[in-house]
N, C-alpha and C positions, 0 to 999 in steps of 0.2 A: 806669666799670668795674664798680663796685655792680652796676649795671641789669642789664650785661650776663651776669656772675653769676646772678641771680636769673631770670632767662630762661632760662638754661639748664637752670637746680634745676628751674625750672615745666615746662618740655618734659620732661625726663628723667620726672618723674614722670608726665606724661601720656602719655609713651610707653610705663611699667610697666604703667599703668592698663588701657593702648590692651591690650596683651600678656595680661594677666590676663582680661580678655573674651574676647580669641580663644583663650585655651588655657581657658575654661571653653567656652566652646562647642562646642570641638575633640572636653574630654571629654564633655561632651553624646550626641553626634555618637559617641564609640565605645562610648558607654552601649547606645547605639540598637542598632550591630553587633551586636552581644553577644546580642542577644535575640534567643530563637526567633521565627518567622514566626506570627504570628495570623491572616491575610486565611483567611477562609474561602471557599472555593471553589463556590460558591454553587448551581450546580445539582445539584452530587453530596452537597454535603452543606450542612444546613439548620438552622439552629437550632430549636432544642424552644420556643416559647413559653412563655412563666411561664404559671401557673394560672388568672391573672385577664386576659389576653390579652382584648382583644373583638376581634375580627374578624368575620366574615359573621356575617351575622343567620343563622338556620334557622328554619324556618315549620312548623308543624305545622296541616295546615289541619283538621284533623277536631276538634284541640281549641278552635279559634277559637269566640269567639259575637259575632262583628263589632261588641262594644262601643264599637268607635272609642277608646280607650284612649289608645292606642299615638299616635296622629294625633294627639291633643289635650298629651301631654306632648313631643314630640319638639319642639325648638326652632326646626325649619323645615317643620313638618308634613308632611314627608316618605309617610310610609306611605300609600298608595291602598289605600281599602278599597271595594270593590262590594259591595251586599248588595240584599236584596228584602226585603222583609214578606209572612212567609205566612199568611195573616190568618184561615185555618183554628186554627193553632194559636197564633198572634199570640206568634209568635218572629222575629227576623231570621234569614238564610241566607244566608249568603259565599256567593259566585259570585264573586271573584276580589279578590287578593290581591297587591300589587307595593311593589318598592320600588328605588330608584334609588342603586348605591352609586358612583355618581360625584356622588351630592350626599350620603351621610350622612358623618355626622360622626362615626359609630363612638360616640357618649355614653352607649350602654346603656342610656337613659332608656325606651325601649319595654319591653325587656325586663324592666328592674326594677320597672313600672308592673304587667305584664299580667296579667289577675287567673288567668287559667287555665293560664299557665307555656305558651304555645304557642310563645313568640318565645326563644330562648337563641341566646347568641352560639359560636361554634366557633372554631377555632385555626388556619382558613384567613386567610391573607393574599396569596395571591396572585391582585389582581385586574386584573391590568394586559392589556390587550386593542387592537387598533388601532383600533377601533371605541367614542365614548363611547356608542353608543345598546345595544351590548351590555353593561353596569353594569347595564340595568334589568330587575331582575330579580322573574318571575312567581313565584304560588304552586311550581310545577312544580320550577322552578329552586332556588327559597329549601328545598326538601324536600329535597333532596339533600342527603346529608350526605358531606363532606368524607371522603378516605382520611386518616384519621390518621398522623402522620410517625412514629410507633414505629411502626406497622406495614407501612409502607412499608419492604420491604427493599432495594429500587434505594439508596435513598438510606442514605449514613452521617449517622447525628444525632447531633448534638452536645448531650452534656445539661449539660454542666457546664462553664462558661469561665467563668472569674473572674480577675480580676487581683492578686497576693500586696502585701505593704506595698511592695515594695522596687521595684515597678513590674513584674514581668517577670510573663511569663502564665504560665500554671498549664498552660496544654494542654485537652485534650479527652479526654472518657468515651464510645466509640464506644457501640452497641448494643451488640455482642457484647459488650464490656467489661463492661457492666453486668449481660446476663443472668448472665455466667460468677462474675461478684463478687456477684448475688444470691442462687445454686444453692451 
């Protein structure tokens, strides 16, 4: 009689237990409801990269002196450098300039190496293509610089999402928000 007692105390307790997980999960679950939508909607509007963002390399070929720099710190010597010796003035001379960003690793390491500031990285990250052999990109291409997303008016940017202690998002500071709150 004991036994069967004590079985019942031991279920009943593991049934409040059982109860007490599903009604913390339940409130979980209408924590969740409760909060406004964060997904951002991705080709209308794009996050602002933070400051130190690396993304695309940018090449500046006129300040280059094809020290090979950039090749020799990069950890999969990534960079193609072509040059010639002009042996008139017994300098090197770039004649082409490439680099593959379906193999770099984004490390910075060129840039922060390169004695003449030719290589900076930009706030571009959109390099997705059907093609891996279009990633390789020439002098030509690496010159181009990027439409900056503040000045991209198509799109709404998002400069500020953060999330407060208590979990719930804060929201978003359009453009116009910001010119109108900097004037």
């Amino acid at each position: 009689m004991f036994s069967i007692i004590n079985g019942l105390k031991n279920y009943s307790e593991q049934a409040i237990q059982a109860g007490r997980y599903i009604g913390q999960g339940f409130l979980v679950t209408l924590d969740h409801m409760n909060r406004s939508p964060i997904t951002i909607q991705y080709p209308y509007e794009k996050l602002i990269p933070s400051e130190r963002f690396r993304g695309r390399i940018h090449f500046e070929f006129d300040k280059c002196i094809a020290c090979e720099v950039c090749v020799r710190v990069c950890p999969i010597n990534l960079p193609v450098v072509d040059w010639e010796l002009k042996k008139t003035v017994k300098k090197k001379q770039l004649k082409n300039y490439s680099i593959d960003f379906g193999v770099c690793i984004f490390c910075g390491n060129c840039v922060e190496y390169c004695p003449t500031n030719c290589l900076s990285m930009t706030e571009e990250y959109e390099l997705s293509t059907y093609n891996r052999y279009e990633l390789n990109y020439d002098q030509t291409a690496l010159g181009r610089l990027p439409i900056s997303l503040i000045d991209d008016l198509i799109i709404e940017n998002i400069f500020n999402f953060s999330f407060s202690p208590n979990g719930k998002g804060e929201g978003h500071i359009n453009h116009r928000n910001v010119t109108n709150f900097v004037n």
